[in-house]
BAFI-3210 file (N, C-alpha, C; in Angstrom, 3 decimals, decimal comma, padded with zeros to 6 digits):
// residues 246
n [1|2|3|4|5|6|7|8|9|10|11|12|13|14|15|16|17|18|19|20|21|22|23|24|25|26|27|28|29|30|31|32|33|34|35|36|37|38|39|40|41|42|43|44|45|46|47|48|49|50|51|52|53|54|55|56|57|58|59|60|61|62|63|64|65|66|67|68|69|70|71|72|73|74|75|76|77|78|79|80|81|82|83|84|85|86|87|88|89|90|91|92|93|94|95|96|97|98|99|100|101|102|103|104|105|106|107|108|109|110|111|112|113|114|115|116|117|118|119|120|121|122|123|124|125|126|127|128|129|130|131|132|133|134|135|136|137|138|139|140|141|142|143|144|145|146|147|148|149|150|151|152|153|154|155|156|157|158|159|160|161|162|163|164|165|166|167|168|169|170|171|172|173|174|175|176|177|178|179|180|181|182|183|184|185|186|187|188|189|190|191|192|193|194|195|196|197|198|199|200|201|202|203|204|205|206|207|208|209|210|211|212|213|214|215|216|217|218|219|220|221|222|223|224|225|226|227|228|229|230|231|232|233|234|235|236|237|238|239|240|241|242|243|244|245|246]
n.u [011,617|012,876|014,286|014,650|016,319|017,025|017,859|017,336|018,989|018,479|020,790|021,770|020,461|019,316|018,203|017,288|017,508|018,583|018,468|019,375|019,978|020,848|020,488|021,738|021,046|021,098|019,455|017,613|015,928|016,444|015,619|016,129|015,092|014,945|013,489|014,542|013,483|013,615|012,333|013,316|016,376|018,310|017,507|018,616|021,504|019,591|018,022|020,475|021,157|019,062|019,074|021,397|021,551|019,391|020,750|022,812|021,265|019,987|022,587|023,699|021,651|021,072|021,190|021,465|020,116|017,425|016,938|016,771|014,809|012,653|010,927|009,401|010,228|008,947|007,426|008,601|011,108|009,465|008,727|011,288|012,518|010,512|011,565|014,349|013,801|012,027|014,020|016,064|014,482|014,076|016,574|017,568|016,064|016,952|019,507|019,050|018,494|016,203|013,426|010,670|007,321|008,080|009,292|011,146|009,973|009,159|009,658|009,491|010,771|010,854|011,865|011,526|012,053|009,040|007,650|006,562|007,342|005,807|006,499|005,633|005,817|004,951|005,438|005,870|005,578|004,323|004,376|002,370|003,008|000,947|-000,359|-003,875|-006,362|-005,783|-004,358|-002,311|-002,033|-001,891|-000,900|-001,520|-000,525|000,332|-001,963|-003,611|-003,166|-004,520|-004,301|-002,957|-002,131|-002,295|000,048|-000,934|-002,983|-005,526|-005,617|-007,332|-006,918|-005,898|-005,786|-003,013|-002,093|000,340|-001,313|-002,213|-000,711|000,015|-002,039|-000,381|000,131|-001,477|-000,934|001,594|003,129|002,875|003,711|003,024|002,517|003,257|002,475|003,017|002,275|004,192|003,647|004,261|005,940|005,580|005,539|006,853|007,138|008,623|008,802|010,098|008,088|008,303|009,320|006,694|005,828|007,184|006,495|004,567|001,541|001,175|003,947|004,794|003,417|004,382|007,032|007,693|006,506|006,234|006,741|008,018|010,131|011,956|014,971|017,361|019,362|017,542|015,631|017,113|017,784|015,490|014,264|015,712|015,733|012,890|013,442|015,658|013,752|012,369|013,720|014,477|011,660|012,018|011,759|012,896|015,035|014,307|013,869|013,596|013,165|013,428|011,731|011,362|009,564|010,458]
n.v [-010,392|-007,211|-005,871|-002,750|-000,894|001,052|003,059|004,647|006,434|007,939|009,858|010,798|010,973|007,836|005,221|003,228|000,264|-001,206|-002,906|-004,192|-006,207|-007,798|-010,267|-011,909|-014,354|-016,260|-014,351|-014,431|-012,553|-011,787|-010,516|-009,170|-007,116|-005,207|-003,299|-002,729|-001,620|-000,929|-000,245|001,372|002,318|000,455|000,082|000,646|-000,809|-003,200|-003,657|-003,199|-006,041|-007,962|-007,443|-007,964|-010,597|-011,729|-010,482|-012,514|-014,980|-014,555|-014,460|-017,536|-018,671|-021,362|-019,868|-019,731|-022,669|-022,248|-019,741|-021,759|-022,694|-021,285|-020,020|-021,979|-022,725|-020,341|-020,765|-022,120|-021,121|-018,844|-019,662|-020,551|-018,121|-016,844|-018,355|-017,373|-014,973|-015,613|-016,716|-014,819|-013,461|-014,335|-014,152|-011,347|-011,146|-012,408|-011,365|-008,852|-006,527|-006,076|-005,496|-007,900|-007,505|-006,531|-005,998|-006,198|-004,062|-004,887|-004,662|-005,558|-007,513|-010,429|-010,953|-012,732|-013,142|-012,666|-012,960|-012,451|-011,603|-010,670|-009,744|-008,216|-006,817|-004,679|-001,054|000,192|000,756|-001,040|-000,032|000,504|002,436|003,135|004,302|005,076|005,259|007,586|008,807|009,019|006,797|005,371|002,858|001,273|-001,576|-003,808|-003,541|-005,078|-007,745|-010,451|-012,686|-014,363|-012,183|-010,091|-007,513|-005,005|-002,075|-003,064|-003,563|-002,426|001,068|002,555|005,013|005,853|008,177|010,025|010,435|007,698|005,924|003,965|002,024|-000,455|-002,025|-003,107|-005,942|-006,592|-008,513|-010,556|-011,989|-010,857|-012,199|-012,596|-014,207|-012,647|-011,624|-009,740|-007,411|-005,625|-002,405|-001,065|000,668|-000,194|000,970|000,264|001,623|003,350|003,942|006,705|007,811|008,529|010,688|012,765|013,679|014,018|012,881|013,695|014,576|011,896|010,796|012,617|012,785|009,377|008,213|006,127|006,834|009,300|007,816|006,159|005,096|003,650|005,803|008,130|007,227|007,275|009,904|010,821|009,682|010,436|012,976|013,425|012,701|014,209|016,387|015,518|015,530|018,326|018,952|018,179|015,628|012,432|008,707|007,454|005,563|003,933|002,065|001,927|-000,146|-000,481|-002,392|-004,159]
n.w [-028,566|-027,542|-023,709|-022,714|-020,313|-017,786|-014,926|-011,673|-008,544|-006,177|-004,600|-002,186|001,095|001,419|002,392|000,449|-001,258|-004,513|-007,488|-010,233|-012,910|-016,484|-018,951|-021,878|-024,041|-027,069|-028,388|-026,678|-023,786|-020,236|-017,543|-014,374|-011,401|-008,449|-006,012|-002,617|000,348|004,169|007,682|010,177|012,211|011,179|008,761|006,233|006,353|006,351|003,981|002,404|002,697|002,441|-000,780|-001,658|-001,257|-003,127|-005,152|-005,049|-005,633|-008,126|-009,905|-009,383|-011,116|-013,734|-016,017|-018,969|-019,585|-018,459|-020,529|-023,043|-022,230|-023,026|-020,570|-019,603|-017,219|-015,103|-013,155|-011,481|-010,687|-009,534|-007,113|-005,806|-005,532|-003,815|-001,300|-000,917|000,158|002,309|003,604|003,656|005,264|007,516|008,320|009,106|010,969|012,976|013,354|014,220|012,592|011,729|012,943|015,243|013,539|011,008|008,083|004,851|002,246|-000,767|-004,444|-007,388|-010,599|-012,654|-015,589|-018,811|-021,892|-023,518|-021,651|-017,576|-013,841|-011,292|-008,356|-005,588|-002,100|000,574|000,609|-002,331|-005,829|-008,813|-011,980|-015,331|-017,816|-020,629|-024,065|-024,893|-026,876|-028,186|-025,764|-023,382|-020,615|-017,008|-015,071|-012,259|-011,595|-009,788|-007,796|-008,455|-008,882|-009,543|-011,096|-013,738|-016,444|-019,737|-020,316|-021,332|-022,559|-021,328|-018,561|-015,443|-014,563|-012,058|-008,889|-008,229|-006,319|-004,266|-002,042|-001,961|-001,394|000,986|000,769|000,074|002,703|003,166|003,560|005,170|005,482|003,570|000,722|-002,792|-005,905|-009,520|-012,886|-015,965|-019,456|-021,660|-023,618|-027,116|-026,855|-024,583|-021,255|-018,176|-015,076|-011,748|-008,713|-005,633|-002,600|-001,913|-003,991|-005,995|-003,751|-004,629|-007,049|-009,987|-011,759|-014,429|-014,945|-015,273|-017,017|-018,947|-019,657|-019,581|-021,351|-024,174|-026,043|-025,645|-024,594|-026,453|-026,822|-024,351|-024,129|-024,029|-021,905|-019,521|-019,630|-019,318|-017,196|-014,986|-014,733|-014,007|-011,515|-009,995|-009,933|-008,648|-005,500|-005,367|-004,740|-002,159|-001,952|-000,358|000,074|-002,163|-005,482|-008,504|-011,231|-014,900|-017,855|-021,123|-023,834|-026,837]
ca.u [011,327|014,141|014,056|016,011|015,987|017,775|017,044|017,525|019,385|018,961|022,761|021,796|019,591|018,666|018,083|016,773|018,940|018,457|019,098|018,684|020,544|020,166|021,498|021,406|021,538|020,805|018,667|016,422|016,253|016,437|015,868|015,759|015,061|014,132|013,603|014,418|013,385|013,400|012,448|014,173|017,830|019,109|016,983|019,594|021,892|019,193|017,947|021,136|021,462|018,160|019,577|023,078|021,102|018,588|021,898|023,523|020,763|019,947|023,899|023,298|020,883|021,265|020,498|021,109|019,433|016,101|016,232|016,105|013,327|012,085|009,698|008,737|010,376|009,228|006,913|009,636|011,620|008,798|008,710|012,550|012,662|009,954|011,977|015,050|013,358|011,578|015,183|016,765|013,558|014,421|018,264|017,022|015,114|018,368|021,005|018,352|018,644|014,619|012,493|009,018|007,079|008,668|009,679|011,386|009,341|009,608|008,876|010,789|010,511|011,948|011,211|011,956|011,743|007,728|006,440|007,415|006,953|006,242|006,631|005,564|005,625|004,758|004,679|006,125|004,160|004,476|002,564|002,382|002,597|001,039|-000,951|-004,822|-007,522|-004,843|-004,107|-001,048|-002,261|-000,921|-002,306|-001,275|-000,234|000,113|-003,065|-005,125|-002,783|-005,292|-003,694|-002,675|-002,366|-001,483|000,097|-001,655|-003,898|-006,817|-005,468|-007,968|-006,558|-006,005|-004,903|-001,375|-000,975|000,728|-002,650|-002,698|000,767|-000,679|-002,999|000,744|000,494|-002,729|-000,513|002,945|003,846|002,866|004,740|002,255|003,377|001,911|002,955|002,199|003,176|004,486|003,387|005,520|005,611|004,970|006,856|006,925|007,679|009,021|009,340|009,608|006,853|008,660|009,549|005,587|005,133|007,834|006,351|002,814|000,873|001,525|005,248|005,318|002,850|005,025|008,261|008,062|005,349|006,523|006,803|009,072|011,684|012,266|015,959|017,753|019,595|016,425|014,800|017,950|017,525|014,348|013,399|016,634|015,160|012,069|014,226|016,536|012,529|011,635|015,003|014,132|010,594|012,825|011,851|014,189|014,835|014,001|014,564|013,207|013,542|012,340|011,758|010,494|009,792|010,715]
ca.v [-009,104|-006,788|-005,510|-001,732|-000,480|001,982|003,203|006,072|006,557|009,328|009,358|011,034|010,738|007,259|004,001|002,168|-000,682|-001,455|-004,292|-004,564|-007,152|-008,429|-011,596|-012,524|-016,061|-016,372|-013,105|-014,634|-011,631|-011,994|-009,209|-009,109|-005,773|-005,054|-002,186|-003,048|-001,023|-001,198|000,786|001,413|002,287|-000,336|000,084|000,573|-001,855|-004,506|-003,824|-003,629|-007,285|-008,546|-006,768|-008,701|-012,467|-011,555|-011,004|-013,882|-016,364|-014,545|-015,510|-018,635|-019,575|-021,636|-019,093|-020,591|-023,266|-021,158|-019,553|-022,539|-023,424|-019,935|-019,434|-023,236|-022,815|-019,377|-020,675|-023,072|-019,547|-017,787|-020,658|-020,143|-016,331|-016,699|-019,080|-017,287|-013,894|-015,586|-017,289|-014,019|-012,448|-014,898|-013,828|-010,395|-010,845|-013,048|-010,404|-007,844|-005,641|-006,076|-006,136|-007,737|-007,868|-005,550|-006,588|-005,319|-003,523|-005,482|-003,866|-006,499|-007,803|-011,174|-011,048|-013,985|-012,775|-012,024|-013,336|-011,804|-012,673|-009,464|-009,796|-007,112|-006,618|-003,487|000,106|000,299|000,573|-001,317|000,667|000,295|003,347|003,480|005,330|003,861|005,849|008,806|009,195|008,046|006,528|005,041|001,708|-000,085|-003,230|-004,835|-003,756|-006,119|-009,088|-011,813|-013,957|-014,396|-011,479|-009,317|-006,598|-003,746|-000,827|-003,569|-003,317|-001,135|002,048|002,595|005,748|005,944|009,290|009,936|009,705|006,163|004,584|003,082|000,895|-001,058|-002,074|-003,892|-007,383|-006,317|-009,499|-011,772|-011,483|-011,232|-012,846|-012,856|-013,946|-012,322|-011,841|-008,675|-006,963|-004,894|-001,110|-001,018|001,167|000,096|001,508|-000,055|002,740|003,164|004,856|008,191|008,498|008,986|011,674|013,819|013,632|013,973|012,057|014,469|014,496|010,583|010,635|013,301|011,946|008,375|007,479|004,437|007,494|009,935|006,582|005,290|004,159|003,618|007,104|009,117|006,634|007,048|011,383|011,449|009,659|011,379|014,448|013,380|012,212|015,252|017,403|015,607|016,046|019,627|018,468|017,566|013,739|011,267|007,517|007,307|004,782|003,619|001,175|002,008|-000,921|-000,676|-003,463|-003,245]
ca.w [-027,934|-026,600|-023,044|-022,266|-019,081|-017,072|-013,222|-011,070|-007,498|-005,360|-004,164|-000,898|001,779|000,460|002,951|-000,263|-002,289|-005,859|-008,052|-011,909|-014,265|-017,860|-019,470|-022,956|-024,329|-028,534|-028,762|-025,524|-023,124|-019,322|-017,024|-012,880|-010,993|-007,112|-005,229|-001,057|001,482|005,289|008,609|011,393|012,255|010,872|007,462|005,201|006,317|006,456|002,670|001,171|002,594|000,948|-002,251|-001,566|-000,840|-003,831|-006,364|-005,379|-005,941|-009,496|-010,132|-009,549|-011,817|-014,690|-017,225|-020,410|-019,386|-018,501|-021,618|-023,723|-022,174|-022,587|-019,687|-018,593|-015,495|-014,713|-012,255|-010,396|-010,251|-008,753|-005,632|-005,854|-004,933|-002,558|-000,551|-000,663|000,578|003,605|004,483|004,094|006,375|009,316|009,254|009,083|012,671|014,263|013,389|014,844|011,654|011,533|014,578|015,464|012,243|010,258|006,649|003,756|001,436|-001,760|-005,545|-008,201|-011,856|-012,981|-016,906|-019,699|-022,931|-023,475|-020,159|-016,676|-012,578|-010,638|-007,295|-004,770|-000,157|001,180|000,063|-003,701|-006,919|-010,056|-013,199|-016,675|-018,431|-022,344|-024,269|-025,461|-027,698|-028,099|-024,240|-022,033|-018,780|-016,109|-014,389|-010,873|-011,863|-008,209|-006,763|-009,717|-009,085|-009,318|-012,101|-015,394|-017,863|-020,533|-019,603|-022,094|-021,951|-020,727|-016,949|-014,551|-014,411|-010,548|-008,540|-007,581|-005,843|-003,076|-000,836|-001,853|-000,646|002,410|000,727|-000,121|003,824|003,207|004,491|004,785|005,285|002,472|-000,600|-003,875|-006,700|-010,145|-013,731|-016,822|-020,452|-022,346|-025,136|-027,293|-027,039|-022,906|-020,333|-016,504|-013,930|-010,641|-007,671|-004,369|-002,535|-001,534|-005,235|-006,529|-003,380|-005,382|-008,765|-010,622|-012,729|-015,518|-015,314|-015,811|-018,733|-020,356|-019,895|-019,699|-022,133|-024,998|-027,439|-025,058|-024,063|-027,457|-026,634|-023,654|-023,663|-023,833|-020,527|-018,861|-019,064|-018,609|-015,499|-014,030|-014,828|-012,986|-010,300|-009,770|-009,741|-006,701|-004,763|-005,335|-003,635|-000,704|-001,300|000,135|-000,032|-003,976|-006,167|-009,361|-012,739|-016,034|-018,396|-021,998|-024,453|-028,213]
c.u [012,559|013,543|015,113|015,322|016,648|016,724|017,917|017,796|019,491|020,268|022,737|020,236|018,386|019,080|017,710|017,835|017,998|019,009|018,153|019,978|019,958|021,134|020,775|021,925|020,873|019,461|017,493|016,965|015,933|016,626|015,759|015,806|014,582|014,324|013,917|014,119|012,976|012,688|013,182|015,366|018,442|018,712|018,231|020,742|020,893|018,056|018,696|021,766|020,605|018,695|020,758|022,572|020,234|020,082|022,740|022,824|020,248|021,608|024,047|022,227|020,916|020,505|020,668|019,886|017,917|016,268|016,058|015,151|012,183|010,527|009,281|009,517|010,259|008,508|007,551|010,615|010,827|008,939|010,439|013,209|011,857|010,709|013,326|015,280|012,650|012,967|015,778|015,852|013,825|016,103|017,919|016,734|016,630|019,259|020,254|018,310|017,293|014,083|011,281|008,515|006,833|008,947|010,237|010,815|010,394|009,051|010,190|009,503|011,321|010,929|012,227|011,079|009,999|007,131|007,449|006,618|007,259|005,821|006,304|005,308|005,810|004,217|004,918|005,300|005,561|003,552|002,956|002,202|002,636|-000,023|-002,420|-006,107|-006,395|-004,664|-003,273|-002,040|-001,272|-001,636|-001,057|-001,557|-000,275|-000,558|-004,323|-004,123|-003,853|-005,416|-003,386|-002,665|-001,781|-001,278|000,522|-002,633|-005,209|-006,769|-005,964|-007,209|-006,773|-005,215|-003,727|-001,208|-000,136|000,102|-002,720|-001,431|000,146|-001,326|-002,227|000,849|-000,616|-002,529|001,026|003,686|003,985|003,897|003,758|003,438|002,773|002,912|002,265|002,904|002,684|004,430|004,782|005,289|005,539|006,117|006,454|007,623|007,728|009,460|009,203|008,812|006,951|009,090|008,263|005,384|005,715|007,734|004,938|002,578|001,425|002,760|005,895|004,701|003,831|006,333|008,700|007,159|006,139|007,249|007,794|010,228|011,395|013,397|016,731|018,478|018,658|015,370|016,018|017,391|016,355|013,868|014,819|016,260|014,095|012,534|014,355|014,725|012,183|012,520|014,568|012,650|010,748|012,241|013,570|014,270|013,958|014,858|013,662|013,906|012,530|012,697|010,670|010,942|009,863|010,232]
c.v [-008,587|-006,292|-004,133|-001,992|000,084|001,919|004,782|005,961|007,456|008,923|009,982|011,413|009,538|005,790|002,543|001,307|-001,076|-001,970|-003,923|-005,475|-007,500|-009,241|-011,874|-013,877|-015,896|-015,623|-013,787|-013,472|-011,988|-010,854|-009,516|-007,595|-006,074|-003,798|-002,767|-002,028|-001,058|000,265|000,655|002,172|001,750|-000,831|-000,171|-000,356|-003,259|-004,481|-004,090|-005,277|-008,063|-008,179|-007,781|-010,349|-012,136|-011,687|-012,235|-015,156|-015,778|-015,051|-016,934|-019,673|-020,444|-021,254|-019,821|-021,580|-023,119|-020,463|-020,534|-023,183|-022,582|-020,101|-020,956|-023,307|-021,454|-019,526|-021,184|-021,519|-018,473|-018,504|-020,089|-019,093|-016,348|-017,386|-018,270|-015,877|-014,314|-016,396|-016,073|-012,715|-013,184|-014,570|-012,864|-010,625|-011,247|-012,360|-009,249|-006,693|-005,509|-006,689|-006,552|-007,901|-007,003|-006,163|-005,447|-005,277|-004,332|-005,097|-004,657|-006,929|-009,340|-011,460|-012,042|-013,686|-012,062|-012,463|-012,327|-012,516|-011,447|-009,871|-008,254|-007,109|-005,222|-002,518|000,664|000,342|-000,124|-000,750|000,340|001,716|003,342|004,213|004,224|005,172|007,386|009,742|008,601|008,204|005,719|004,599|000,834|-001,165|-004,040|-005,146|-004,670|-007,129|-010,316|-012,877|-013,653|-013,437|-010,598|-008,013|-005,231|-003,242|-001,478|-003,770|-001,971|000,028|002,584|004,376|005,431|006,897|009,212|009,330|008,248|005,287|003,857|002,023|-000,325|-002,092|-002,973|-005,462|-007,115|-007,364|-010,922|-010,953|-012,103|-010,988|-013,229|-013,189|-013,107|-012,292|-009,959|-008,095|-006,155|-003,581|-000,369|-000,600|000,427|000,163|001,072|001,458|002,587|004,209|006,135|008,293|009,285|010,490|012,613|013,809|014,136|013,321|012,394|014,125|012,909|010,482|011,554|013,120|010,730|007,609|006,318|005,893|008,692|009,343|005,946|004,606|004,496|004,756|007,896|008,233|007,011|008,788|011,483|010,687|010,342|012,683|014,504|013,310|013,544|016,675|017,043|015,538|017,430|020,051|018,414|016,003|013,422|009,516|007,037|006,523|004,403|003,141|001,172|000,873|-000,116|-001,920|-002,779|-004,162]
c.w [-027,213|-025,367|-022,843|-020,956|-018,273|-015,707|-012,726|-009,584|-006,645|-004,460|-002,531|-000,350|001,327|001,545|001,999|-001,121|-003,232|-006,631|-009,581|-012,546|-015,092|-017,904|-020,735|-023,181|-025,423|-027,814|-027,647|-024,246|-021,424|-018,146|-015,072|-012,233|-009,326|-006,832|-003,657|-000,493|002,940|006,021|009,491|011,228|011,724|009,115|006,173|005,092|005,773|004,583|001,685|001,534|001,886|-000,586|-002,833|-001,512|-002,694|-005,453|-006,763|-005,621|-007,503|-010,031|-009,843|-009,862|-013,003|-015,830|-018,254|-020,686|-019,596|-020,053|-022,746|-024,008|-022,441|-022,112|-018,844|-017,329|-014,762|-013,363|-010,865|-009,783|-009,424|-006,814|-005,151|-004,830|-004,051|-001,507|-000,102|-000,038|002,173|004,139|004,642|005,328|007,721|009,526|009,433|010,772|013,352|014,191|013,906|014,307|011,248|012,139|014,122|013,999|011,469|009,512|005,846|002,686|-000,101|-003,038|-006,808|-009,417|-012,395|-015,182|-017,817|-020,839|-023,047|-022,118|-018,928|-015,306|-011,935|-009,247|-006,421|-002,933|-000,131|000,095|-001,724|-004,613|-008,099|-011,544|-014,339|-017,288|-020,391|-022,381|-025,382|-025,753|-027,489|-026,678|-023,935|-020,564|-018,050|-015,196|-013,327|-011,487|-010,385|-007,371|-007,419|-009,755|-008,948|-010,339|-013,229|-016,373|-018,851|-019,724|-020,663|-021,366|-021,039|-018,946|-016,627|-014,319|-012,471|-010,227|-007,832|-006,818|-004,824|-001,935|-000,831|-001,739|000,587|001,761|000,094|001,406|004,452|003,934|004,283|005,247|004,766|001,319|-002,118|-005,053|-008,266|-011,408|-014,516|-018,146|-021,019|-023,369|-025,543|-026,762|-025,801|-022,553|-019,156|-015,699|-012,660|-009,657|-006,434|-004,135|-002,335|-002,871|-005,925|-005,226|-003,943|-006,883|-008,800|-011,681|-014,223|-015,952|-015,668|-017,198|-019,695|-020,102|-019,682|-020,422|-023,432|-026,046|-027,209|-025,047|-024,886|-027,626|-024,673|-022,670|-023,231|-022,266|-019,706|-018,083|-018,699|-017,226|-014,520|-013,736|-013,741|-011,464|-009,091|-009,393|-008,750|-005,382|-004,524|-004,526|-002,675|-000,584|-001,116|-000,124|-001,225|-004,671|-007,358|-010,237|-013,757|-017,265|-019,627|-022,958|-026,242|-029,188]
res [x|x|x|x|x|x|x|x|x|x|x|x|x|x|x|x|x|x|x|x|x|x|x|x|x|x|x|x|x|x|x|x|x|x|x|x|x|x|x|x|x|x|x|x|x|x|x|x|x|x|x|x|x|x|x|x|x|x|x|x|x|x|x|x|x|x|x|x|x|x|x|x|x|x|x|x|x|x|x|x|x|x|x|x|x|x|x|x|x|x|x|x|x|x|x|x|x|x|x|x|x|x|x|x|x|x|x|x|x|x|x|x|x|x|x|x|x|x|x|x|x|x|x|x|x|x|x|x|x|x|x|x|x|x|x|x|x|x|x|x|x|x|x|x|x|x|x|x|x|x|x|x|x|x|x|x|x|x|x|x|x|x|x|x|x|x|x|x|x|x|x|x|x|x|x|x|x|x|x|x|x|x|x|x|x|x|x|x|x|x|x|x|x|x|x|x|x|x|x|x|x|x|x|x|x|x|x|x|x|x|x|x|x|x|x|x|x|x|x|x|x|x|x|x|x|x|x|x|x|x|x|x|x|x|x|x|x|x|x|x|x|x|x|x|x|x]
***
């Protein structure tokens, strides 16, 4: 299975940090993505340091390795990243770059060829956008974490709008953690939560559906496009990663 995947940066007025890499090893695909985001004053500093601890322990993994095994250690990798997110949440408090129990909003992907390990804290969404009985929808993946699954049209269809970012805040300070495995043909979408209040439902089904982002160029323009429409919204602090499988 191949993985593309492009992303999108609002270049100003933007406290959020963003991480994507790929690694190939004999046609086994390897993908990592996060979104960070903080509050405070000191927000933007203290995300793009999770962002900066988070890169350097994907660089030091023994990729090859992992993909030969493709996937039997995806679960030792999930313990992994949790560990190296609550060490970088206690420097976080002692350098005083995140008060009291405040956290950084966490919205990440660690994918191995057909399986994946989505991780989510706070207000971000993870969705799946395809298309099922000649319709594109568009299904919350993070708020139905409760184990194991494919990740096709058979996930609950949840609202996303705007109105419903808060319900991201439900324990903003566990870190859910789920595997699953990847069909072909699937878009998703990683965002942060001020990216969905400058969009609509509509404008993701019709430019980021499986059948709109058929290569890498055409995902690249079109969620920029979306992007650059909610700038014009006056959102701020936007970030997003679009993944499709092939």
């Amino acid at each position: 299975m191949e993985l593309l995947s492009t992303f999108y940066y609002q270049q100003e007025n933007n406290r959020i940090s963003l991480l994507l890499q790929q690694y190939h090893y004999r046609k086994v695909n390897v993908l990592f993505s996060c979104i960070c985001s903080g509050r405070g004053e000191l927000a933007e500093r203290a995300a793009r340091y999770m962002t900066e601890q988070l890169l350097r322990w994907f660089r030091s993994l023994p990729l090859s390795k992992i993909c030969r095994r493709k996937g039997k250690e995806l679960a030792g990798i999930g313990e992994d990243l949790r560990k190296v997110i609550w060490r970088t949440d206690r420097e976080l408090e002692s350098s005083r770059m995140m008060a009291g129990r405040d956290k950084i909003d966490l919205t990440g992907i660690f994918c191995l060829q057909d399986r994946c390990l989505m991780l989510h804290r706070g207000t971000g969404h993870i969705c799946l956008i395809n298309k099922a009985f000649g319709r594109v929808h568009i299904h919350s993946v993070y708020e139905d974490m409760c184990g194991s699954k494919h990740l096709n049209h058979k996930i609950q269809e949840q609202d996303i709008s705007a109105e419903n970012t808060e319900l991201g805040n439900k324990n903003s300070l566990s870190i859910d953690m789920e595997e699953a495995f990847l069909e072909s043909d699937i878009v998703l979408l990683l965002a942060s939560a001020s990216f969905w209040m400058g969009v609509t439902e509509e404008m993701i089904k019709d430019g980021l559906s499986a059948e709109a982002v058929g290569t890498e160029e055409q995902m690249e323009r079109h969620l920029k496009e979306i992007g650059r429409e909610a700038e014009r919204c006056g959102g701020e602090n936007m970030g997003a990663v679009l993944l499709r499988t092939c």
